[in-house]
PDB file with one MODEL, atoms N, CA, C and O in Angstrom:
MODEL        1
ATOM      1  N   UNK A   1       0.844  -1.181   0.000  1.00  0.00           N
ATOM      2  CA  UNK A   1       0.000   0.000   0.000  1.00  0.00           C
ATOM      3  C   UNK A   1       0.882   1.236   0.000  1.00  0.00           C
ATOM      4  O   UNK A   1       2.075   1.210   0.302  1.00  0.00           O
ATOM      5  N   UNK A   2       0.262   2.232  -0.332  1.00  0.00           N
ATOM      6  CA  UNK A   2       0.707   2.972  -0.713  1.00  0.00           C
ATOM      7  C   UNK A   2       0.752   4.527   0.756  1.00  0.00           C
ATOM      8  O   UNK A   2      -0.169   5.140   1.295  1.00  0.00           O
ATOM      9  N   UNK A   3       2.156   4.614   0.898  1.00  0.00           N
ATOM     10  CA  UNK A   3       1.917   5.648   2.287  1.00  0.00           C
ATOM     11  C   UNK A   3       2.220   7.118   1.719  1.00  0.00           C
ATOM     12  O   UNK A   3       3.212   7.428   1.059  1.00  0.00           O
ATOM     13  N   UNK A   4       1.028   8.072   2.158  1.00  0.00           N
ATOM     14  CA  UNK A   4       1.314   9.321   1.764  1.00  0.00           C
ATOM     15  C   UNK A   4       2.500   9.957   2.793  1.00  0.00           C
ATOM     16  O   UNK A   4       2.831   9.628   3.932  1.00  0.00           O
ATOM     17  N   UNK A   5       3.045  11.126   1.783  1.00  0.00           N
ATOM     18  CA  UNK A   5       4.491  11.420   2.683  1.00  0.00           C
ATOM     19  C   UNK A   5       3.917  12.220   4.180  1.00  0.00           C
ATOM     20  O   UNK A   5       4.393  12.208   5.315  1.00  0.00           O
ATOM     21  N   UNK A   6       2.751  12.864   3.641  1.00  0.00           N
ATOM     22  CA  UNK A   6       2.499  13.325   4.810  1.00  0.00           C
ATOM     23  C   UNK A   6       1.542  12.599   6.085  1.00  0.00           C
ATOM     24  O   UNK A   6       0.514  13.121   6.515  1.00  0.00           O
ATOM     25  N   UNK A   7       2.074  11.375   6.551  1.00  0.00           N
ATOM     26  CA  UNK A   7       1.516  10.593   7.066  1.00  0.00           C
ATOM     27  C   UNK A   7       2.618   9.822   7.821  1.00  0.00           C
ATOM     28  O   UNK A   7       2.529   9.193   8.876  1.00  0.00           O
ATOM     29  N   UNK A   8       3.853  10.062   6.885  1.00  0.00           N
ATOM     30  CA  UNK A   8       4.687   9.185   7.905  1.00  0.00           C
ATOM     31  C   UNK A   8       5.861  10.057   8.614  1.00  0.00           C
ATOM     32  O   UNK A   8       7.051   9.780   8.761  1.00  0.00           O
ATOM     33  N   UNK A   9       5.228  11.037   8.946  1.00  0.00           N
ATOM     34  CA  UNK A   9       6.025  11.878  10.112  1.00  0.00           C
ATOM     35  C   UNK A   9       7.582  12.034   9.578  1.00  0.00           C
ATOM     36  O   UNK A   9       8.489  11.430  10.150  1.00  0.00           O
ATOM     37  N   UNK A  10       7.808  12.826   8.524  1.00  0.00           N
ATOM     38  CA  UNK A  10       8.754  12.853   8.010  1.00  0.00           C
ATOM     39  C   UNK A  10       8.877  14.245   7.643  1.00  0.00           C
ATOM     40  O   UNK A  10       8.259  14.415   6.592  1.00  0.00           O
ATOM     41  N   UNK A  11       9.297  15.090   7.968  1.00  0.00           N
ATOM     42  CA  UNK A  11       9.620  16.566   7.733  1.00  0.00           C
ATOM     43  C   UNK A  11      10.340  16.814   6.223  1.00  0.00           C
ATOM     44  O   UNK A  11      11.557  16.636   6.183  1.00  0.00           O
ATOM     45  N   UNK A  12       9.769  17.146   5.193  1.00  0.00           N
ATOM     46  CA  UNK A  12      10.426  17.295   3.768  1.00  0.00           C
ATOM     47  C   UNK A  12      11.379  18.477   3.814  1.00  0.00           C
ATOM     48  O   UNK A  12      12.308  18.679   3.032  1.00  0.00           O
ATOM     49  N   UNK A  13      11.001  19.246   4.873  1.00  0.00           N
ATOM     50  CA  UNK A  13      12.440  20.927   4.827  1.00  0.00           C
ATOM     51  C   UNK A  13      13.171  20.352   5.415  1.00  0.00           C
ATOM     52  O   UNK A  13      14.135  21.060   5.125  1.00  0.00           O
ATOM     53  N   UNK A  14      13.715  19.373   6.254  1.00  0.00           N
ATOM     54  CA  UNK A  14      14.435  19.309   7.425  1.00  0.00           C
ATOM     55  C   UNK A  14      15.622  18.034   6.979  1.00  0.00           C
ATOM     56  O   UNK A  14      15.364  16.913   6.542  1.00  0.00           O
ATOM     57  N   UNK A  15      17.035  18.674   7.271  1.00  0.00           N
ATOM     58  CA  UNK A  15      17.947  17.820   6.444  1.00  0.00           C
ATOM     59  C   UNK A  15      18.836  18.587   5.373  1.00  0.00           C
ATOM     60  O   UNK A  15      18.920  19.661   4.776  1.00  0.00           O
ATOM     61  N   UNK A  16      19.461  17.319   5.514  1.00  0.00           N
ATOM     62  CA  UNK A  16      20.869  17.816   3.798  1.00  0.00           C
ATOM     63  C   UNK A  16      20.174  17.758   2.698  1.00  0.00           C
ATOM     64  O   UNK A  16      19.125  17.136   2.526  1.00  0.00           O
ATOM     65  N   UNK A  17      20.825  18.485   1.853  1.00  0.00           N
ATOM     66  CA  UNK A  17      19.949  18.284   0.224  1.00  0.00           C
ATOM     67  C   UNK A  17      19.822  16.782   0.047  1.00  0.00           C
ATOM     68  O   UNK A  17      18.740  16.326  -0.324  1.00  0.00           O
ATOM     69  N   UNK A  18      21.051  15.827   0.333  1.00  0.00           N
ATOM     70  CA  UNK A  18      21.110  14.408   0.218  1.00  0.00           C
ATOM     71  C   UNK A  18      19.636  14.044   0.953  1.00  0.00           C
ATOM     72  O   UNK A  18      18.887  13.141   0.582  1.00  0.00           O
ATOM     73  N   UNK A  19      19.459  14.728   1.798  1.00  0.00           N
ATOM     74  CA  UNK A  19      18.145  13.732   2.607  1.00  0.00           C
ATOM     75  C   UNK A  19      16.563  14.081   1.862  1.00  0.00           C
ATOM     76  O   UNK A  19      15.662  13.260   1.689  1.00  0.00           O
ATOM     77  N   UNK A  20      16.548  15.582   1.485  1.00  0.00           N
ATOM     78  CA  UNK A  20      15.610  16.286   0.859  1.00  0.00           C
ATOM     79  C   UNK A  20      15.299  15.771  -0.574  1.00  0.00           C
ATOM     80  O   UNK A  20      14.181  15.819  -1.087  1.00  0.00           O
ATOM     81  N   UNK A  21      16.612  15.187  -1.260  1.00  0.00           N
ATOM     82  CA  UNK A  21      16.734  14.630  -2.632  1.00  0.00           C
ATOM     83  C   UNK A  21      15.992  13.507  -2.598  1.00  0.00           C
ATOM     84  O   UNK A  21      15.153  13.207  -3.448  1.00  0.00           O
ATOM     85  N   UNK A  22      16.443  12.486  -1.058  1.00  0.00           N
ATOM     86  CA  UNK A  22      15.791  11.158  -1.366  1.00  0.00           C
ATOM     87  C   UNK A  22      14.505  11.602  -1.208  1.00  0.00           C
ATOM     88  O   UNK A  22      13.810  11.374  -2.198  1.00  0.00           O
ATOM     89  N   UNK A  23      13.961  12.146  -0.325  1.00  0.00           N
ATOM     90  CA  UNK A  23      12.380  12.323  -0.088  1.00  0.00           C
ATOM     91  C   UNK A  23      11.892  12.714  -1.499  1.00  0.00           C
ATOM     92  O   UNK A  23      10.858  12.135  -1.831  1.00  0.00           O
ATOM     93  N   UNK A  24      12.390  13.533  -2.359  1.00  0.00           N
ATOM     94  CA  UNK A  24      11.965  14.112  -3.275  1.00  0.00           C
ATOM     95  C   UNK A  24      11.666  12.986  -4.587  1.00  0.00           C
ATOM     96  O   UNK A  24      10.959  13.090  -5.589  1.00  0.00           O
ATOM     97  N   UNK A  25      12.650  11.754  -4.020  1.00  0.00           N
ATOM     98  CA  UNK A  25      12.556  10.941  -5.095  1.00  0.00           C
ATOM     99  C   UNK A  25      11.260   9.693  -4.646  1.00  0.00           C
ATOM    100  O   UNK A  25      10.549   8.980  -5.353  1.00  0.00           O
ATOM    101  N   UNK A  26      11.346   9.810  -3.557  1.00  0.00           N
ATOM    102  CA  UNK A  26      10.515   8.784  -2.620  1.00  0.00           C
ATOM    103  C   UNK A  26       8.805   9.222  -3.485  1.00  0.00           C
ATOM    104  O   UNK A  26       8.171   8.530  -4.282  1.00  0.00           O
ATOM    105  N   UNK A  27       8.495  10.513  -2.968  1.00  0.00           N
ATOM    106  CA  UNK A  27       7.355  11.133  -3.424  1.00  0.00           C
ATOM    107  C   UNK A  27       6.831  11.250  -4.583  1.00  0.00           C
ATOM    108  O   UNK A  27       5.653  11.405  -4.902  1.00  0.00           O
ATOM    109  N   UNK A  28       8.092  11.142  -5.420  1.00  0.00           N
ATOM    110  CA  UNK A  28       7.733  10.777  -6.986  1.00  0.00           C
ATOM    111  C   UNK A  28       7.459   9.397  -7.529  1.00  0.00           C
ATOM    112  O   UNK A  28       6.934   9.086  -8.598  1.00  0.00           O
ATOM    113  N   UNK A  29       8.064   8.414  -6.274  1.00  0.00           N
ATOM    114  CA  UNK A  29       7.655   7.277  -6.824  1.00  0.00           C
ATOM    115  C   UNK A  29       6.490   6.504  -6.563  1.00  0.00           C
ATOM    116  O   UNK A  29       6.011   5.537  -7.155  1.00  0.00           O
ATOM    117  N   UNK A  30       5.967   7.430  -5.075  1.00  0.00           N
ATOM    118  CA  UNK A  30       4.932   7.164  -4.681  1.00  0.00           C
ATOM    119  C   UNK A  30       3.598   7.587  -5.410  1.00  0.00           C
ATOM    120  O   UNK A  30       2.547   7.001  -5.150  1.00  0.00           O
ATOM    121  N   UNK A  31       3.652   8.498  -6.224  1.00  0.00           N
ATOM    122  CA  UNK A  31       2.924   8.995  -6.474  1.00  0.00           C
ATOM    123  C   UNK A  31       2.649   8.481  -7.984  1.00  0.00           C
ATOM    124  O   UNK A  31       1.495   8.607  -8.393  1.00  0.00           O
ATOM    125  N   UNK A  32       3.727   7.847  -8.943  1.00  0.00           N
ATOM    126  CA  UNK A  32       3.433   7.169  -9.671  1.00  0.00           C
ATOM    127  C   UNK A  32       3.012   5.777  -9.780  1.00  0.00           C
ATOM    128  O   UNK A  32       2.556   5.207 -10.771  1.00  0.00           O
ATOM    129  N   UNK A  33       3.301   5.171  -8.244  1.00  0.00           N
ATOM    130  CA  UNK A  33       2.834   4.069  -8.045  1.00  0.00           C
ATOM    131  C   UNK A  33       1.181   4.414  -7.943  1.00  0.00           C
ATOM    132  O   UNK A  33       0.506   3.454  -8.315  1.00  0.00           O
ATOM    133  N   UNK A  34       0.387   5.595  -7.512  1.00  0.00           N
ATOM    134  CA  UNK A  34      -0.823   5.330  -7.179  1.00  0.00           C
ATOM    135  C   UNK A  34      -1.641   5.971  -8.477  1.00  0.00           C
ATOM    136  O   UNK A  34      -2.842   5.828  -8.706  1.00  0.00           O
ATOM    137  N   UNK A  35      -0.731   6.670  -9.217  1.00  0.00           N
ATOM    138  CA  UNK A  35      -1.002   6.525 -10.579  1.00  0.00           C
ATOM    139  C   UNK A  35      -1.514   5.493 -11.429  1.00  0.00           C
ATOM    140  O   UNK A  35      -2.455   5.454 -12.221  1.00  0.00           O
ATOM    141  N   UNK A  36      -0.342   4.373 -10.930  1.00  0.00           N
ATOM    142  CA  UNK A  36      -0.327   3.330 -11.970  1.00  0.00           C
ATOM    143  C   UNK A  36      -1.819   2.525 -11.861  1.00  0.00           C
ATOM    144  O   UNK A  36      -2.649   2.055 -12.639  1.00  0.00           O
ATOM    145  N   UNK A  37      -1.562   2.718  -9.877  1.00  0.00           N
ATOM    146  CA  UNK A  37      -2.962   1.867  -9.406  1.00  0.00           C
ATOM    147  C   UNK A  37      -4.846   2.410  -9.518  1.00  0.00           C
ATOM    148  O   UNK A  37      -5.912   1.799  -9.447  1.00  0.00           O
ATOM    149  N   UNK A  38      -4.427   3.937  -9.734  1.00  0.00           N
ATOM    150  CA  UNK A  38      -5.785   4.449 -10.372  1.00  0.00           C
ATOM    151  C   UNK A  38      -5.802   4.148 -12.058  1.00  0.00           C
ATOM    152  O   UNK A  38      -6.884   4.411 -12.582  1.00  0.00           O
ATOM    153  N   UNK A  39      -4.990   3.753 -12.753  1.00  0.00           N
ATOM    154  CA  UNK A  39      -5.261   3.575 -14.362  1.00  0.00           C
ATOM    155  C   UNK A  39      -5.488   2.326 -14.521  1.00  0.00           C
ATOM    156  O   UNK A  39      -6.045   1.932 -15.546  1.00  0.00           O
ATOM    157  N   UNK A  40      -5.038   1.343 -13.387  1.00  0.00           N
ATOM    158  CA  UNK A  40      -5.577  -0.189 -13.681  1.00  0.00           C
ATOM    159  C   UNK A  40      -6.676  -0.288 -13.066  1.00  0.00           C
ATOM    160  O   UNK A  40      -7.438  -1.110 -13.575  1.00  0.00           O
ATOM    161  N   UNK A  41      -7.030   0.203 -12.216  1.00  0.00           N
ATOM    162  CA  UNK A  41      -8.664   0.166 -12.006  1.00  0.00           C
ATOM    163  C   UNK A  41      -9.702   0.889 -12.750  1.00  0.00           C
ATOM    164  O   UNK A  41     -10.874   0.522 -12.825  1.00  0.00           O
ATOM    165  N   UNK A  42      -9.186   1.972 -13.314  1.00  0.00           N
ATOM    166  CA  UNK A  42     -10.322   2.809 -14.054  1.00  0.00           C
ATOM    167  C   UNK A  42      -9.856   1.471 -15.471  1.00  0.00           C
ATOM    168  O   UNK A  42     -10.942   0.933 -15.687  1.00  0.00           O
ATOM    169  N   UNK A  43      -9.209   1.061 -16.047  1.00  0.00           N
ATOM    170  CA  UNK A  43      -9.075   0.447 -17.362  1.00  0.00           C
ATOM    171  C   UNK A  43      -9.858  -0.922 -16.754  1.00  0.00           C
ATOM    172  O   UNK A  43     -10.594  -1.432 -17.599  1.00  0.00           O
ATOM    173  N   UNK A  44      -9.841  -1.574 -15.519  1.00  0.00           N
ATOM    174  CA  UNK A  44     -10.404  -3.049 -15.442  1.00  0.00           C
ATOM    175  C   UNK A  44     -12.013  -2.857 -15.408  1.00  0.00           C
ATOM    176  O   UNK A  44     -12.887  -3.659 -15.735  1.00  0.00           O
ATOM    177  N   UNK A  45     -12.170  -0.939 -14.683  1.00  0.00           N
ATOM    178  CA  UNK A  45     -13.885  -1.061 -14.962  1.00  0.00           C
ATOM    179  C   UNK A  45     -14.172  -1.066 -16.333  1.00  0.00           C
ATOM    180  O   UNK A  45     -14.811  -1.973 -16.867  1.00  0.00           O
ATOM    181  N   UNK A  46     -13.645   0.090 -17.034  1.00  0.00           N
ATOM    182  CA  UNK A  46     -14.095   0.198 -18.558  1.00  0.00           C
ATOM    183  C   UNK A  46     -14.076  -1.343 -19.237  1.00  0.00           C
ATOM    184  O   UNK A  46     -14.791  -1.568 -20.214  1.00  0.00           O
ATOM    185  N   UNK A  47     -13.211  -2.395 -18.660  1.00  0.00           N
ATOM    186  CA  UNK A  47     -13.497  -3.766 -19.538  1.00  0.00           C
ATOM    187  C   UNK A  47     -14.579  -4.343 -19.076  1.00  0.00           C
ATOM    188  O   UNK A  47     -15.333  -4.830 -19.918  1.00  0.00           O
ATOM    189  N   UNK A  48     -14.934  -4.441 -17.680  1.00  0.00           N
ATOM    190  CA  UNK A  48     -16.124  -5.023 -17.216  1.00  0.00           C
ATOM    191  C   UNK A  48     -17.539  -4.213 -17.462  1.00  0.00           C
ATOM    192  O   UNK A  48     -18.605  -4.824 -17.392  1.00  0.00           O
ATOM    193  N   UNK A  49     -17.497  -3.045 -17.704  1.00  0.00           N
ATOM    194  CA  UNK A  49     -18.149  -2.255 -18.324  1.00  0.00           C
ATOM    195  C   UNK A  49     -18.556  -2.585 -19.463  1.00  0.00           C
ATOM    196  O   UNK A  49     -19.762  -2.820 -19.545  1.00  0.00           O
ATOM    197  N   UNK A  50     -17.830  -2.698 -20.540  1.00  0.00           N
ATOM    198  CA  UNK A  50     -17.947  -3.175 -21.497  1.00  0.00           C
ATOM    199  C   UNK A  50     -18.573  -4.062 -21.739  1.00  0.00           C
ATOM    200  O   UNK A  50     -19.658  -3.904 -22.300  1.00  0.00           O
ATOM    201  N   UNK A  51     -18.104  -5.305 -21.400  1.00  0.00           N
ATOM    202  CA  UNK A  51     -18.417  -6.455 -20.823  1.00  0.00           C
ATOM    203  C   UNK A  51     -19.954  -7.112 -20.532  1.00  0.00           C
ATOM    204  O   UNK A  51     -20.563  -8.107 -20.922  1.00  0.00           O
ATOM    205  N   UNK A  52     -20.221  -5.997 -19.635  1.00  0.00           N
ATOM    206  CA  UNK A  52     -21.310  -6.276 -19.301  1.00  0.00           C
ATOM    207  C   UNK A  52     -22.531  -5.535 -20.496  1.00  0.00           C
ATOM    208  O   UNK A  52     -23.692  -5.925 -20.629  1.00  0.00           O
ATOM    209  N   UNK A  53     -22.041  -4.688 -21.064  1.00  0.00           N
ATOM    210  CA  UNK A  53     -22.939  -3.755 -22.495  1.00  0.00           C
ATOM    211  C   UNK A  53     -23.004  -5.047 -23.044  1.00  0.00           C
ATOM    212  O   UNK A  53     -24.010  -5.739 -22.893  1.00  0.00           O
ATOM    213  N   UNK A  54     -21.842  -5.502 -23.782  1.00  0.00           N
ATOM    214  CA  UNK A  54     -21.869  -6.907 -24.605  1.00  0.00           C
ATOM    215  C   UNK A  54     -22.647  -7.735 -24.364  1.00  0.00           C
ATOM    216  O   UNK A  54     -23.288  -8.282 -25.261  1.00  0.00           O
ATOM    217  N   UNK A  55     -22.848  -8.164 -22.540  1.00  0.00           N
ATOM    218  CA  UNK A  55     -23.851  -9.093 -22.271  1.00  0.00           C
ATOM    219  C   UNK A  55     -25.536  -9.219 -22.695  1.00  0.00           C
ATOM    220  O   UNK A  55     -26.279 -10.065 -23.191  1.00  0.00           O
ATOM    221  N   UNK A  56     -25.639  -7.647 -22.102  1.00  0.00           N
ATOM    222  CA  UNK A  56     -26.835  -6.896 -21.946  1.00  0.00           C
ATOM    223  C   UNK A  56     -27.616  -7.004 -23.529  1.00  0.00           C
ATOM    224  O   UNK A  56     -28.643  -7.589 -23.874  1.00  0.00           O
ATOM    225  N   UNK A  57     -26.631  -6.166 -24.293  1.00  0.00           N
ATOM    226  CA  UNK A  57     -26.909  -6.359 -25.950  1.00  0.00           C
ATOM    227  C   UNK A  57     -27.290  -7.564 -26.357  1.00  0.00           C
ATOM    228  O   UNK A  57     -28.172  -7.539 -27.216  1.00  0.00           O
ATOM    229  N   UNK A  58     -26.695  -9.229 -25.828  1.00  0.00           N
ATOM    230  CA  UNK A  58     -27.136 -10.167 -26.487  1.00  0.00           C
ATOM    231  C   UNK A  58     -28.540 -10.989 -25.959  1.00  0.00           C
ATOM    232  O   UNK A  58     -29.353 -11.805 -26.394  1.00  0.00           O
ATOM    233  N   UNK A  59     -28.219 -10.093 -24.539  1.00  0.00           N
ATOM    234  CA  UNK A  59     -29.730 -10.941 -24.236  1.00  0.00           C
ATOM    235  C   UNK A  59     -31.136  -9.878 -24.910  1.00  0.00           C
ATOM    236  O   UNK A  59     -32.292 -10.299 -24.897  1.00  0.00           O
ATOM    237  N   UNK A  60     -30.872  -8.891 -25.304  1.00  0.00           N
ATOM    238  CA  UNK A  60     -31.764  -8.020 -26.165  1.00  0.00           C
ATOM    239  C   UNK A  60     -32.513  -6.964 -24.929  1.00  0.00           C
ATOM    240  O   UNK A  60     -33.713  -6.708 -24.828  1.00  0.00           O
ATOM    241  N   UNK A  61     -31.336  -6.446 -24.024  1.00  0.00           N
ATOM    242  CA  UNK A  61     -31.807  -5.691 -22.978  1.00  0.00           C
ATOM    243  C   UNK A  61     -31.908  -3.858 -23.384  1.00  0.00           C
ATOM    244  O   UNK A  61     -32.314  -3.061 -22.538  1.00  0.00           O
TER     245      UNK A  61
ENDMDL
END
């Protein structure tokens, strides 16, 4: 699962650029991870969506 930065008690000003860099990279990856996980769910409804039109259509609904 996916942890927002501001949740895990982690100060993003506070630190060396080295520490500010990783956070900076942390947040980007987090955030494309929940990316990835909102486009596979919006794409698995649109198939079951579908899916179910296809059904609907053959029983003559």
């Amino acid at each position: 699962m996916v942890q927002s930065i501001s949740s895990s008690n982690i100060d993003p000003t506070a630190g060396t650029s080295d520490v500010k860099s990783a956070i900076a990279v942390k947040m980007f990856q987090e955030v494309q991870k929940s990316q990835e996980i909102a486009g596979s769910i919006i794409q698995d409804t649109a198939e079951i969506s579908q899916a179910a039109m296809d059904a609907c259509k053959a029983e003559g609904c």
